[in-house]
MIDOSE-1310 file (N, C-alpha, C; in nm, 2 decimals, decimal comma, always signed):
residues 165
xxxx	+0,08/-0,12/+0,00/+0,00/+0,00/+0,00/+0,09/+0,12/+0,00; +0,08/+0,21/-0,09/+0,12/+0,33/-0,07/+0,10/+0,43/+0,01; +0,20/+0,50/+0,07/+0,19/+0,60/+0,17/+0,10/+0,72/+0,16; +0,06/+0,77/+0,06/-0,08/+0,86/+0,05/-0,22/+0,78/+0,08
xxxx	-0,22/+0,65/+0,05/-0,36/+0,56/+0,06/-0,37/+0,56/+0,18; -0,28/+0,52/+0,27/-0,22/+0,49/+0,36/-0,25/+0,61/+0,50; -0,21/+0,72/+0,42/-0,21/+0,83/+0,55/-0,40/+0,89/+0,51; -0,41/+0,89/+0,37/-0,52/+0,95/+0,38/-0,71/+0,85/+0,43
xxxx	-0,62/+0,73/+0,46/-0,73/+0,62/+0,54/-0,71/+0,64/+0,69; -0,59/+0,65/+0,75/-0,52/+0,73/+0,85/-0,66/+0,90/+0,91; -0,61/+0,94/+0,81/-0,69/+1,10/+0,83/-0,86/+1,09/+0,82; -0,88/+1,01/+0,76/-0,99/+0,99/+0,77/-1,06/+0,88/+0,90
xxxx	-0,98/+0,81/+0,94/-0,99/+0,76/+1,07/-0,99/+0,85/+1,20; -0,95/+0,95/+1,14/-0,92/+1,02/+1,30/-0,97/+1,15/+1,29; -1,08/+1,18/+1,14/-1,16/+1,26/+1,13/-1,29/+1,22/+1,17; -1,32/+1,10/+1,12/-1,44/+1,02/+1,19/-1,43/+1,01/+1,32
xxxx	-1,31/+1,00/+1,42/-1,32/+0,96/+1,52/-1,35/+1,05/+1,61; -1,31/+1,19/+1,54/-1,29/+1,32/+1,59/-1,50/+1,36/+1,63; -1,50/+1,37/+1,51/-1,66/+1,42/+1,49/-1,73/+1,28/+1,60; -1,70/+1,19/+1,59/-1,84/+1,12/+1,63/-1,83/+1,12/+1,79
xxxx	-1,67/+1,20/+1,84/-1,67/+1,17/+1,99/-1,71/+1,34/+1,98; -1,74/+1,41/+1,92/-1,80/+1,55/+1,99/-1,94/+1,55/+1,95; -1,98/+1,44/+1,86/-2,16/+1,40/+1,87/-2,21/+1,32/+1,99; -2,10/+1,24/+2,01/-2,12/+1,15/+2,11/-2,13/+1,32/+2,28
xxxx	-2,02/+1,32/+2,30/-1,98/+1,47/+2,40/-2,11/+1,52/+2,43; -2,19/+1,65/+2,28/-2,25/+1,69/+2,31/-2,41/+1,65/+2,35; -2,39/+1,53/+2,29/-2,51/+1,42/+2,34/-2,56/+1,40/+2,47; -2,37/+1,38/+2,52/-2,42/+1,33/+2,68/-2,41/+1,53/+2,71
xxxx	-2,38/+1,61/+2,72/-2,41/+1,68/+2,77/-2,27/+1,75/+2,84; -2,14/+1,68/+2,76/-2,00/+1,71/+2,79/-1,91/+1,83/+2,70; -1,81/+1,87/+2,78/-1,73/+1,98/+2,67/-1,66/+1,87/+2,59; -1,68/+1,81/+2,42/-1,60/+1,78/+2,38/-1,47/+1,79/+2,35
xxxx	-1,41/+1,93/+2,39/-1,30/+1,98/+2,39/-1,19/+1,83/+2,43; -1,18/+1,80/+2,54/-1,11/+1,66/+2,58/-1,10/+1,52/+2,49; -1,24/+1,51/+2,48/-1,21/+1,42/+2,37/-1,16/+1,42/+2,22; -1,18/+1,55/+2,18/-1,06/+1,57/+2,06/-0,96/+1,54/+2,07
xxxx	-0,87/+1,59/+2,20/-0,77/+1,59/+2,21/-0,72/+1,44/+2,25; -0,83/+1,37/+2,33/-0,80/+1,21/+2,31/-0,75/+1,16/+2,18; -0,90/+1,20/+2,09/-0,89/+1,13/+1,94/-0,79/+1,12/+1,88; -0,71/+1,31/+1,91/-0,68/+1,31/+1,79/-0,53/+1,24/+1,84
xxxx	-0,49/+1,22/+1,98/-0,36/+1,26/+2,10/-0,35/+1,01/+2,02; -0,50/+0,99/+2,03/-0,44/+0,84/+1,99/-0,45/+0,80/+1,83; -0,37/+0,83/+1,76/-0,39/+0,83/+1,64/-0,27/+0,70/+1,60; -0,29/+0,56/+1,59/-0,29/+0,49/+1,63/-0,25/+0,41/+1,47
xxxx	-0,13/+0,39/+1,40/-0,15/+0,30/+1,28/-0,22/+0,14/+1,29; -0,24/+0,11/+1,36/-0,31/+0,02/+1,41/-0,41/+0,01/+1,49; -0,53/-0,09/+1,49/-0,61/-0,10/+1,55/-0,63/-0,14/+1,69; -0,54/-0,29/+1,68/-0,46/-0,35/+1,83/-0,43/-0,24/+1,90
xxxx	-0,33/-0,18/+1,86/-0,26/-0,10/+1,90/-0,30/+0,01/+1,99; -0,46/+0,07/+1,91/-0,47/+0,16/+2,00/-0,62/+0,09/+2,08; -0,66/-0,04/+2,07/-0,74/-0,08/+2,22/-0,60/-0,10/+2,35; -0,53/-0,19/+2,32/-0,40/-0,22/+2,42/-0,38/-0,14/+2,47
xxxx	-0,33/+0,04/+2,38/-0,30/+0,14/+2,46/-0,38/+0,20/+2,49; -0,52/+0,21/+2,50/-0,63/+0,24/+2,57/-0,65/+0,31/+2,69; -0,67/+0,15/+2,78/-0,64/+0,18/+2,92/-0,55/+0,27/+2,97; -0,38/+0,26/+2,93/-0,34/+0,37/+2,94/-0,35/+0,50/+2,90
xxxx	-0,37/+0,53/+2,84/-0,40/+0,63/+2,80/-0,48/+0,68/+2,86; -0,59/+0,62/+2,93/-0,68/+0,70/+2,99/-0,66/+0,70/+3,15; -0,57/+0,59/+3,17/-0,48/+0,63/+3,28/-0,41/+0,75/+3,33; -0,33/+0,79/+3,19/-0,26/+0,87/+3,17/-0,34/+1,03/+3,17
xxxx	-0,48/+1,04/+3,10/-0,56/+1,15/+3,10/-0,58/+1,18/+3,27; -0,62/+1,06/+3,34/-0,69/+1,02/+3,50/-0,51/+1,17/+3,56; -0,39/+1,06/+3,53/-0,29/+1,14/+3,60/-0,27/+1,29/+3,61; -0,32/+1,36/+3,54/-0,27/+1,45/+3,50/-0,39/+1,55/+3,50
xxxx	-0,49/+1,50/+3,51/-0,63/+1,61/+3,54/-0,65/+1,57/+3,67; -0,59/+1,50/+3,75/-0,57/+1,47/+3,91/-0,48/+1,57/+3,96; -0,31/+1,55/+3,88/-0,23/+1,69/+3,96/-0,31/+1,78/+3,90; -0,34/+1,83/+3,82/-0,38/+1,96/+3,78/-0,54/+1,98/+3,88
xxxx	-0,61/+1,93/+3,95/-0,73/+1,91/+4,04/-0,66/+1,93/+4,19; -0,55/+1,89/+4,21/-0,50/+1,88/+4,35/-0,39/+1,98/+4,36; -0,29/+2,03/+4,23/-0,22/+2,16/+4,25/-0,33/+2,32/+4,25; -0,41/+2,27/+4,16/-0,53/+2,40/+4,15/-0,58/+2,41/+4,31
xxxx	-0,60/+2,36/+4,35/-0,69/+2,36/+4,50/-0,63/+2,42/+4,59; -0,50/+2,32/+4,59/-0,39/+2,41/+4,69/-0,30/+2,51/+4,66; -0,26/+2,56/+4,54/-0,17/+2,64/+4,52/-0,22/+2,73/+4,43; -0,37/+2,75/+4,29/-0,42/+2,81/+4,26/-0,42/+2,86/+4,13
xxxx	-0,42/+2,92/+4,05/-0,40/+2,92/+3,90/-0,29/+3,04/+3,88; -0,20/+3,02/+3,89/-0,07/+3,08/+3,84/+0,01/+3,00/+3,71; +0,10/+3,09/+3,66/+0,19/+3,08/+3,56/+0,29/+2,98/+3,64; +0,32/+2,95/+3,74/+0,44/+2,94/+3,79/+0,38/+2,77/+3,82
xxxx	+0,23/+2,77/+3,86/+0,16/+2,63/+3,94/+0,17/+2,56/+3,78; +0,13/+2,62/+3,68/+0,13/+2,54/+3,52/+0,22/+2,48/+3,51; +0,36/+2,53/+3,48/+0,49/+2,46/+3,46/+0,52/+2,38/+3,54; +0,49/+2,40/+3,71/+0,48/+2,28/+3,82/+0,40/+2,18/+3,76
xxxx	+0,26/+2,18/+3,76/+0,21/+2,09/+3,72/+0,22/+2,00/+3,60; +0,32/+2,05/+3,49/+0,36/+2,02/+3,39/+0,47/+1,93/+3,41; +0,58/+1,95/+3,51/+0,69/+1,88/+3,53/+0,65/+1,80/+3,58; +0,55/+1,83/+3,73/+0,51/+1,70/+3,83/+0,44/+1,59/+3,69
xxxx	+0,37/+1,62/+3,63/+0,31/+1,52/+3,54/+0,43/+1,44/+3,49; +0,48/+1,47/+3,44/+0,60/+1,44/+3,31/+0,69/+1,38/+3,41; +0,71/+1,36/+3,51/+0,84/+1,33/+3,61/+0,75/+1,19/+3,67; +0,63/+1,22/+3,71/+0,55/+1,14/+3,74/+0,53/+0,98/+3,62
xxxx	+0,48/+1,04/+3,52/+0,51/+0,95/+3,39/+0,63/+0,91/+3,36; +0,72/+0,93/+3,37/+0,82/+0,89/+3,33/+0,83/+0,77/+3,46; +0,81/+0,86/+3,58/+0,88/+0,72/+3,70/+0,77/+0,60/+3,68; +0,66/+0,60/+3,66/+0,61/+0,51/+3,63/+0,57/+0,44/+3,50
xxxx	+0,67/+0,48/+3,43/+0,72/+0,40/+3,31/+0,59/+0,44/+3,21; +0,51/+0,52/+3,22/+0,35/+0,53/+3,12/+0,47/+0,63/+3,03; +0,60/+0,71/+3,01/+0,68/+0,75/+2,93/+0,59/+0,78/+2,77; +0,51/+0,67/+2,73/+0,46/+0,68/+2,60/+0,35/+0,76/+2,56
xxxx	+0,29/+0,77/+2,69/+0,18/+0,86/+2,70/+0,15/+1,01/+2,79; +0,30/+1,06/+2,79/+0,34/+1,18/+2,83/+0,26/+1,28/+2,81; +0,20/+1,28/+2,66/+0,15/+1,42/+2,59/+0,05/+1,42/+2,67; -0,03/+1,31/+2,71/-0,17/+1,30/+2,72/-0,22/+1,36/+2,85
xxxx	-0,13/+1,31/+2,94/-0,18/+1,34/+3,10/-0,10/+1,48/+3,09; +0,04/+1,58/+3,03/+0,02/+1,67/+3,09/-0,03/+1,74/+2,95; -0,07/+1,75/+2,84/-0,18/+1,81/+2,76/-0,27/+1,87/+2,84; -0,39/+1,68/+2,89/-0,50/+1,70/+2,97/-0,47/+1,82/+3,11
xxxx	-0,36/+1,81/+3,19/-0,34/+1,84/+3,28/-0,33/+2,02/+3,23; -0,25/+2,08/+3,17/-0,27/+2,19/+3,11/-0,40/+2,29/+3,06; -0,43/+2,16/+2,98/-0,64/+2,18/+2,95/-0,71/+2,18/+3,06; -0,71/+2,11/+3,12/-0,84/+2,16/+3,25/-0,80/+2,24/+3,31
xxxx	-0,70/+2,31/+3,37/-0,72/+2,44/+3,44/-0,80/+2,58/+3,44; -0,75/+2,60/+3,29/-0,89/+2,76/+3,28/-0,97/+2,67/+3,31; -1,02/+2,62/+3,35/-1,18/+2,55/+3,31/-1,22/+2,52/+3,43; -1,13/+2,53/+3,54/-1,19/+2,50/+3,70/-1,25/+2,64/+3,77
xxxx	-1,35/+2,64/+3,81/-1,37/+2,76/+3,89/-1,49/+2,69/+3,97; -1,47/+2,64/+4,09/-1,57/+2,62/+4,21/-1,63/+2,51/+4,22; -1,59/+2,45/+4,09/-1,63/+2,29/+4,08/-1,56/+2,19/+4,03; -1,42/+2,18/+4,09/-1,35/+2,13/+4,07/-1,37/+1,96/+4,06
xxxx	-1,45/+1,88/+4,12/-1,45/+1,79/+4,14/-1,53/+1,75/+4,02; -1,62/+1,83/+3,99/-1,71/+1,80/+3,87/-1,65/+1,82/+3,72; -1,58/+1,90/+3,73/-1,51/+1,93/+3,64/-1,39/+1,79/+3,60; -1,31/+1,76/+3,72/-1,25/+1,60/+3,69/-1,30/+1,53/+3,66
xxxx	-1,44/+1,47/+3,66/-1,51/+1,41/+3,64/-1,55/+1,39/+3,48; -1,63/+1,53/+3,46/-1,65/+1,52/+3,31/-1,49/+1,56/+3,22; -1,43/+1,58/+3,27/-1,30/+1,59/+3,16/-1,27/+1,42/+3,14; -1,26/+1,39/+3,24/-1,18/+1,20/+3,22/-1,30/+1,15/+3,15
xxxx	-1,48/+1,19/+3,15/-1,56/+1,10/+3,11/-1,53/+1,16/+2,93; -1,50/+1,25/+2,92/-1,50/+1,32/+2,77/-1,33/+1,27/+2,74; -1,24/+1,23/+2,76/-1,13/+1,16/+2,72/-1,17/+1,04/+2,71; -1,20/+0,97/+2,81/-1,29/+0,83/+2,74/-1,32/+0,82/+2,65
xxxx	-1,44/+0,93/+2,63/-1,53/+0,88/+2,49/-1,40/+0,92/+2,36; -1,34/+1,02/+2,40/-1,23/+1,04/+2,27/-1,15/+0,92/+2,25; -1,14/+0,82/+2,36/-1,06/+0,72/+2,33/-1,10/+0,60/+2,32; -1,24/+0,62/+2,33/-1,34/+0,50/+2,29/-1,38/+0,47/+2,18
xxxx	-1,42/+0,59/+2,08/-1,47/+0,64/+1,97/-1,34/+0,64/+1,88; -1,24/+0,65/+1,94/-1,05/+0,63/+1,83/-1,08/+0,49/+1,83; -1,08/+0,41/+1,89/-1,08/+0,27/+1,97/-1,18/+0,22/+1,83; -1,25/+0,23/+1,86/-1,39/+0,17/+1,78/-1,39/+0,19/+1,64
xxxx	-1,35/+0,34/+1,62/-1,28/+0,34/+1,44/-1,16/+0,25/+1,39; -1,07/+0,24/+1,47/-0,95/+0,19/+1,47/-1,02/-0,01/+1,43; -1,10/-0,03/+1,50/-1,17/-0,17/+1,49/-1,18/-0,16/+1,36; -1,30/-0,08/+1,38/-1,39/-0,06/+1,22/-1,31/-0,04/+1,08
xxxx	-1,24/+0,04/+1,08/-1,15/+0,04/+0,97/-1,05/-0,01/+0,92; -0,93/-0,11/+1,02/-0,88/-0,20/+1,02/-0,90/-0,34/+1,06; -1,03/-0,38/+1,04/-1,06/-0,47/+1,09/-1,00/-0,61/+1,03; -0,94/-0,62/+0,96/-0,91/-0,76/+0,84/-0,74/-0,77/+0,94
xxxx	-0,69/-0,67/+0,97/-0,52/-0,65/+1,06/-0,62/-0,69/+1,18; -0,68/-0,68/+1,28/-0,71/-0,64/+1,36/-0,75/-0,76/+1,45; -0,87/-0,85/+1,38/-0,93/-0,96/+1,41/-0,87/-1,07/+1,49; -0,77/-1,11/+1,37/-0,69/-1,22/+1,44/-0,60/-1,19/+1,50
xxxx	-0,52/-1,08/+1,59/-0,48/-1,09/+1,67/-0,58/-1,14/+1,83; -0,67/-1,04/+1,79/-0,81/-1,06/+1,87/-0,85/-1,20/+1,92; -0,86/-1,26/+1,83/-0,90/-1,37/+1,84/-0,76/-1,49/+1,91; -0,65/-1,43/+1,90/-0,54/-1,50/+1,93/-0,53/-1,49/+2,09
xxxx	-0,58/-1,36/+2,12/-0,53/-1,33/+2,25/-0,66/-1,40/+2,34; -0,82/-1,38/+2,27/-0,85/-1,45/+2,31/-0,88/-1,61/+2,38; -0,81/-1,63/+2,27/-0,77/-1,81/+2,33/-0,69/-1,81/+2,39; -0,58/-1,72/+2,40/-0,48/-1,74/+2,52/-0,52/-1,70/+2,70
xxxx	-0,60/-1,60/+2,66/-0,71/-1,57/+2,80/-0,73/-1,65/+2,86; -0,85/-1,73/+2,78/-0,92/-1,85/+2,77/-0,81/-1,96/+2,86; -0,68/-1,98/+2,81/-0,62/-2,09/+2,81/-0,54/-2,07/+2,94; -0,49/-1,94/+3,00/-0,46/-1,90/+3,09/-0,57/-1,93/+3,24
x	-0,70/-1,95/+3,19/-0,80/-1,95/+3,28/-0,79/-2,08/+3,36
């Protein structure tokens, strides 16, 4: 396959994924803003690829709109608490080896701060539930469109599950 077919089935996967997680967003009644930045943050040449890194990833969103929820509270919305909470993220990811999904937790971590005022708790809430859907809706294209690569690994790991049981 050539590299234009190739990137432009790419862009189109991650334009689909983009739009249907801010139909999905405004549906439930969320800022899709987060989940773009999932969509577009797991852009994934593979399908495997990007259910496996999934979980993390949304780990990784969880880390980082947590310091940004727990530095905002106690220390407040400064220029100086940003770049803290930028390094704490990034220092933090790295020690715990999530290294691959850096952008994500301090992106997210960066992104929700204007956006806290008095409801901070509610606010972590719907940001992690609107990165989900951004990485549910990547997730689900990623199936959909590469599904012929995608299957039989699926199916492989499933009997190994299975056989592990």
């Amino acid at each position: 396959m050539n590299w234009a077919a190739m990137l432009s089935r790419r862009l189109f996967k991650a334009g689909l994924s983009i739009g249907l997680s801010i139909a999905v967003c405004l549906h439930l009644q969320l800022s899709p803003l987060f989940a773009v930045i999932a969509a577009v943050l797991t852009w994934d040449p593979k399908g495997v690829s990007a259910v496996r890194n999934g979980w993390t990833r949304l780990l990784s969103a969880c880390i980082g709109a947590g310091f940004a929820l727990l530095f905002f509270y106690t220390l407040g919305a400064h220029p100086f608490v940003y770049a803290f909470i930028t390094v704490i993220t990034l220092a933090f990811c790295y020690y715990r080896n999530i290294g691959k999904f850096r952008a994500i937790a301090s992106v997210t971590a960066i992104a929700i701060l204007p956006t806290m005022a008095g409801a901070e708790l509610y606010e972590y809430i719907t940001r992690v539930m609107s990165t989900l859907v951004g990485i549910i809706m990547s997730s689900i294209m990623n199936i959909i469109l590469y599904k012929s690569s995608t299957m039989a690994p699926f199916k492989k790991e499933a009997k190994n599950v299975g056989a592990k049981d």
